[in-house]
Every structure is written in structure tokens, then in C-alpha cells.
LUMSEKOL-295147 format. One line per 3 residues: their letters; for each residue x, y, z of N, C-alpha, C. Coordinates in nm, 2 decimals. Atoms other than C-alpha are relative to their C-alpha. Last residue first. Example, Ala and Ser with C-alpha at 12.3 -4.5 7.8 and 13.67 -1.06 7.14 Angstrom:
BEGIN
sa = -0.09/-0.11/0.00/1.37/-0.11/0.71/-0.08/0.11/0.08 | 0.09/-0.12/0.00/1.23/-0.45/0.78/0.09/0.12/0.00 $
END
This chain:
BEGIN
xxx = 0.08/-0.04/0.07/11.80/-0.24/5.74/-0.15/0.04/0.05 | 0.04/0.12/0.04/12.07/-0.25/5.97/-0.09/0.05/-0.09 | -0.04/0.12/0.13/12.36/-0.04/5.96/-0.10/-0.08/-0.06 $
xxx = -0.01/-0.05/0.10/12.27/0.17/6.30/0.07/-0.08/-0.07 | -0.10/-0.03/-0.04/12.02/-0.07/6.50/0.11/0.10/-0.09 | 0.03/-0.18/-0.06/11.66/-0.05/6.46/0.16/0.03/0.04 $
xxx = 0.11/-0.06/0.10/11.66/-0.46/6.35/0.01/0.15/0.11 | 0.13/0.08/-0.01/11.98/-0.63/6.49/-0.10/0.12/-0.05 | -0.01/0.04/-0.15/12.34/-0.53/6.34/-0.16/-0.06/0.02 $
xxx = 0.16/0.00/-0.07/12.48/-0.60/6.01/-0.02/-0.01/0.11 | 0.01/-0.16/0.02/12.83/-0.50/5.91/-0.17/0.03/0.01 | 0.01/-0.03/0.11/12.89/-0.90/5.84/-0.04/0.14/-0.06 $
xxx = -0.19/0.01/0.04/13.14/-0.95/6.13/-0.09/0.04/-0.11 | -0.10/-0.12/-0.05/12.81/-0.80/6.34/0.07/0.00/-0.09 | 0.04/-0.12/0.01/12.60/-1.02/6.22/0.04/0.10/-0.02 $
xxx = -0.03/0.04/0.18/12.82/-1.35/6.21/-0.11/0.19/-0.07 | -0.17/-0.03/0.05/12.86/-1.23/6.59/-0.02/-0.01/-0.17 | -0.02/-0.12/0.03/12.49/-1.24/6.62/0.12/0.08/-0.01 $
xxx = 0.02/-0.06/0.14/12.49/-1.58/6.44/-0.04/0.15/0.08 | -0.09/0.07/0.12/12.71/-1.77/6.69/-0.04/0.12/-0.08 | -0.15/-0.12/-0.04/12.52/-1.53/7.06/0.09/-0.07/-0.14 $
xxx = 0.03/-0.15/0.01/12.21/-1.70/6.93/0.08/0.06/-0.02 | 0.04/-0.07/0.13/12.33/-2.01/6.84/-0.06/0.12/-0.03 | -0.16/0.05/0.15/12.52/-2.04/7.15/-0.04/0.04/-0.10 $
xxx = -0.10/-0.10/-0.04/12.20/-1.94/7.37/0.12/0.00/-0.10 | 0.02/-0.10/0.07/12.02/-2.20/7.18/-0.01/0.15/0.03 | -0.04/-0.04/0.14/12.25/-2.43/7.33/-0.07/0.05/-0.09 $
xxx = -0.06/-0.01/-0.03/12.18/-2.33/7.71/0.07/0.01/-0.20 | -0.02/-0.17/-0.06/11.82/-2.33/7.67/0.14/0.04/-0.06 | 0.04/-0.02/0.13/11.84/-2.72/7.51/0.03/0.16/0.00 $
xxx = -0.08/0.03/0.09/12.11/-2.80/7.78/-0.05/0.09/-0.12 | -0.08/-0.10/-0.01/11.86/-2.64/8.06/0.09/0.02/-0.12 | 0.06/-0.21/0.00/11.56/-2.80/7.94/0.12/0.04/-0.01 $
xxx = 0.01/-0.02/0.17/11.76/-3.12/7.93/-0.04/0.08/-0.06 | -0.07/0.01/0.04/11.85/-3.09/8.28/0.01/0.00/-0.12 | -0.09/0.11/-0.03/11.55/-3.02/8.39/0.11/0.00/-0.05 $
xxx = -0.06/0.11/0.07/11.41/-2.69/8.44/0.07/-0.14/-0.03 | 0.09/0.11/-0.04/11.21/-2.48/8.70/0.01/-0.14/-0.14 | 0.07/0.03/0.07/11.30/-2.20/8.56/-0.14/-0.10/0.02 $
xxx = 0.09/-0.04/0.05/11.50/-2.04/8.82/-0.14/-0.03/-0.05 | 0.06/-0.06/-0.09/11.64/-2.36/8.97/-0.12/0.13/-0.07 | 0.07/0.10/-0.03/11.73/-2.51/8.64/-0.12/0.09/0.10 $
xxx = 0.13/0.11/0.12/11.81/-2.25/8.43/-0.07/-0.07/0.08 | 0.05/-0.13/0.00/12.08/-2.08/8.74/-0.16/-0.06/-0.09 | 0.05/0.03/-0.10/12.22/-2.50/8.73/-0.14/0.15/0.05 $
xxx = 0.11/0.08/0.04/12.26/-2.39/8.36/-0.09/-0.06/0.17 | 0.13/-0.04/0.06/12.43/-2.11/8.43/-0.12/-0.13/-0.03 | 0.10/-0.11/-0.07/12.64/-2.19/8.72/-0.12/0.05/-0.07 $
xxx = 0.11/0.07/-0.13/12.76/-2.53/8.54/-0.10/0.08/0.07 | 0.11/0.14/0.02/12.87/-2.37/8.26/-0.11/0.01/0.09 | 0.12/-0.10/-0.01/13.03/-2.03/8.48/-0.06/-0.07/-0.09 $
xxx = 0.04/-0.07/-0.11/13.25/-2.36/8.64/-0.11/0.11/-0.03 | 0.12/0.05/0.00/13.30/-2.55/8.32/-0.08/0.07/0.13 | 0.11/-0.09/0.06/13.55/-2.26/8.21/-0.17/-0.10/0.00 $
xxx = 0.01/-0.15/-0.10/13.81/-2.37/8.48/-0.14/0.04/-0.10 | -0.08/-0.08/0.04/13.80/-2.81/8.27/-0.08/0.20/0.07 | 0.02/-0.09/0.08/13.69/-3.04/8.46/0.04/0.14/-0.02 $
xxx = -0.12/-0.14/-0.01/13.89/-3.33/8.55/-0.15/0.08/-0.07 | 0.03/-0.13/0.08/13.64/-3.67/8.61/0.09/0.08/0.06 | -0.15/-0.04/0.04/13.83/-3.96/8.80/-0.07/0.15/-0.07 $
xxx = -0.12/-0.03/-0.11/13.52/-4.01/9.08/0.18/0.03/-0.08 | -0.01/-0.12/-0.12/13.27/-3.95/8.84/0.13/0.01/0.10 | 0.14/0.00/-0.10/13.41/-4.24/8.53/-0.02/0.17/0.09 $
xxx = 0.09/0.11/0.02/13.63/-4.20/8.29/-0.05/-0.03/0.09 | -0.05/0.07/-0.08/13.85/-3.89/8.25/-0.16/-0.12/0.01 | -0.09/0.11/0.01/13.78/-3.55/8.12/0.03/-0.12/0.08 $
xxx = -0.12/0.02/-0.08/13.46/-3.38/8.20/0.15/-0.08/-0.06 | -0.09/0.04/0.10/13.26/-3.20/7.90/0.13/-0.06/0.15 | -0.08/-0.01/-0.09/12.92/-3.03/8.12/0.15/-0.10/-0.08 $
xxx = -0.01/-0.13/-0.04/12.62/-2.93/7.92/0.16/-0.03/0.04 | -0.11/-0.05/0.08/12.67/-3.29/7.72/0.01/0.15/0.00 | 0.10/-0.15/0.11/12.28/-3.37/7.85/0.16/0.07/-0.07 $
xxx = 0.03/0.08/0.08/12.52/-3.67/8.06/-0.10/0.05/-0.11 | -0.08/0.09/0.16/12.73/-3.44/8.16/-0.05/-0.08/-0.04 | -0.05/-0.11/0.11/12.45/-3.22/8.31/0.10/-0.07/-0.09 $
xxx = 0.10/0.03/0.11/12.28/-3.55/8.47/0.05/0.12/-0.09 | -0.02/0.09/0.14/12.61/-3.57/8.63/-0.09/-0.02/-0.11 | -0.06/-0.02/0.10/12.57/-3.20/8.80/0.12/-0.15/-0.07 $
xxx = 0.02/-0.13/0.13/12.27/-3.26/8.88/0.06/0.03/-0.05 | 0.06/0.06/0.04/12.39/-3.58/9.13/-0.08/0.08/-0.15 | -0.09/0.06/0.08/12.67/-3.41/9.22/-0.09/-0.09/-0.06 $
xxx = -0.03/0.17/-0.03/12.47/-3.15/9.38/0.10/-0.07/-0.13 | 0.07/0.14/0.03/12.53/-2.78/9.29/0.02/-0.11/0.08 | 0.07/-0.05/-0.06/12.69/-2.46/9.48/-0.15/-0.12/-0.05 $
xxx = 0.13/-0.08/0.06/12.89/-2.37/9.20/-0.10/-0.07/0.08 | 0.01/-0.12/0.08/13.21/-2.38/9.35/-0.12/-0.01/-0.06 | -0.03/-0.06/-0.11/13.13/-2.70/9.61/-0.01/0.16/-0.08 $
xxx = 0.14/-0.04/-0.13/12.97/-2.89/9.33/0.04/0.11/0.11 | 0.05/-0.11/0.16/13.31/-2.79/9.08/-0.13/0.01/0.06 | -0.04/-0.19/-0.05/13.51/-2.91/9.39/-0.09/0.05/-0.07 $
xxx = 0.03/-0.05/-0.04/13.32/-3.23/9.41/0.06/0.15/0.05 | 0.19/-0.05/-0.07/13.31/-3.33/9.09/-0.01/0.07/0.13 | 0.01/0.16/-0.01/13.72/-3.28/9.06/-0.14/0.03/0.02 $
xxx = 0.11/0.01/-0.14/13.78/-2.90/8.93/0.01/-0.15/0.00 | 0.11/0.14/0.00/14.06/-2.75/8.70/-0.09/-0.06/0.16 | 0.00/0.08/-0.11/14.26/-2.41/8.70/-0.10/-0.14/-0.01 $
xxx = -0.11/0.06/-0.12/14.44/-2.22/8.48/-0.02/-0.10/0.08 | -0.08/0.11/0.10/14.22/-2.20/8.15/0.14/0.00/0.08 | 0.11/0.14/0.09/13.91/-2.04/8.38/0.12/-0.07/-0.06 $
xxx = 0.01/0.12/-0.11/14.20/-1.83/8.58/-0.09/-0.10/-0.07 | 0.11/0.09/0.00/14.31/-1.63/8.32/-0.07/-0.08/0.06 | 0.05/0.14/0.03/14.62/-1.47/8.43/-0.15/0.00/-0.02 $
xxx = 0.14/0.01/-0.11/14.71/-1.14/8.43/0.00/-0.13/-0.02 | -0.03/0.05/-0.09/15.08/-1.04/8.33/-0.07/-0.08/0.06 | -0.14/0.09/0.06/15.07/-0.76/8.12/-0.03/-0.06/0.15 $
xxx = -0.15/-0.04/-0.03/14.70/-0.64/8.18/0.12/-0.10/-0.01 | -0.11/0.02/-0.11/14.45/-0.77/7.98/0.09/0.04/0.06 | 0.08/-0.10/-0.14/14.20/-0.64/7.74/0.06/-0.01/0.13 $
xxx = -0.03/-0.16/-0.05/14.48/-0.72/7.46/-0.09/0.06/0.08 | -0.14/-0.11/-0.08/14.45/-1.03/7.55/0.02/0.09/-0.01 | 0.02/-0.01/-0.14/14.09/-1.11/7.45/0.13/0.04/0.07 $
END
């Protein structure tokens, strides 16, 4: 990923941190949704209780997608988690695809 960067750029997801209610304010959630997300282990805050939580800059397009799940869908929080981690195992094994010179079915390499 750095070499897509210009010299110099920052990263902002692994610059900046949220308190619950900045990370509600930036994505436009409740704080009430977005604790049933850390409690579905969508959401990884540091710190021990709500009002000390740190989250970390890359919980921000998290939170937006799965809050996106909810609304959309019409999901709960545990919908969204389940959605959200077999998105991961999607996007895991079509890298393991790719790295293995395989792509998806009609693609060129594949069988």
C-alpha cells in the first residue's frame, strides 16, 4: 500500500482515533448501535467501559458499513456482524485465489 502513496501522505485511518461520541458523530450512528456493534465484536474499542473507549481511525469505514447493513437491510446487529464476517472470508480466500494464479470461474487462468 505505500508504494500507491505519494511521498509524504498520511494515512489518516492509522492517524487518528474516535471517543464513542465522535465515531457516532462521523458515521452518523447512535451510541446505543454502535455498542451493540462492540458487543457482536464488529467494533474493537480500547479501554474499559463506553465513556473511556478509544477507537481505533479504521473503525470509522467498520462502523459505516455495518451501520449501511443495518439500515439498508433491515438488520440487527448480529445480521450485520455475520454479513460483515463473511465478507472477510470472501475477500481472505479470493486473495488466496489470486496469490494461487487462480481467478473466479470465466476468468483468464481459471478453469
Amino acid at each position: 500500500m505505500d508504494k500507491l502513496l505519494p511521498a509524504g501522505a498520511i494515512v489518516v485511518e492509522t492517524e487518528i482515533s474516535f471517543t464513542l461520541v465522535q465515531l457516532g458523530r462521523a458515521c452518523r450512528g447512535n451510541d446505543q448501535l454502535l455498542m451493540a456493534l462492540v458487543d457482536e465484536g464488529v467494533l474493537a474499542p480500547e479501554g474499559v467501559g463506553p465513556e473511556d473507549w478509544v477507537f481505533a481511525g479504521t473503525s470509522l469505514s467498520v462502523a459505516r458499513k455495518a451501520l449501511r447493513l443495518i439500515d439498508d437491510l433491515d438488520l440487527s446487529p448480529a445480521g450485520a456482524a455475520l454479513v460483515l464476517d463473511l465478507l472477510a472470508q470472501i475477500d481472505g480466500l479470493t486473495t488466496r485465489l489470486h496469490l494461487a494464479g487462480e481467478g473466479p470461474a470465466g476468468a483468464p487462468g481459471s478453469v
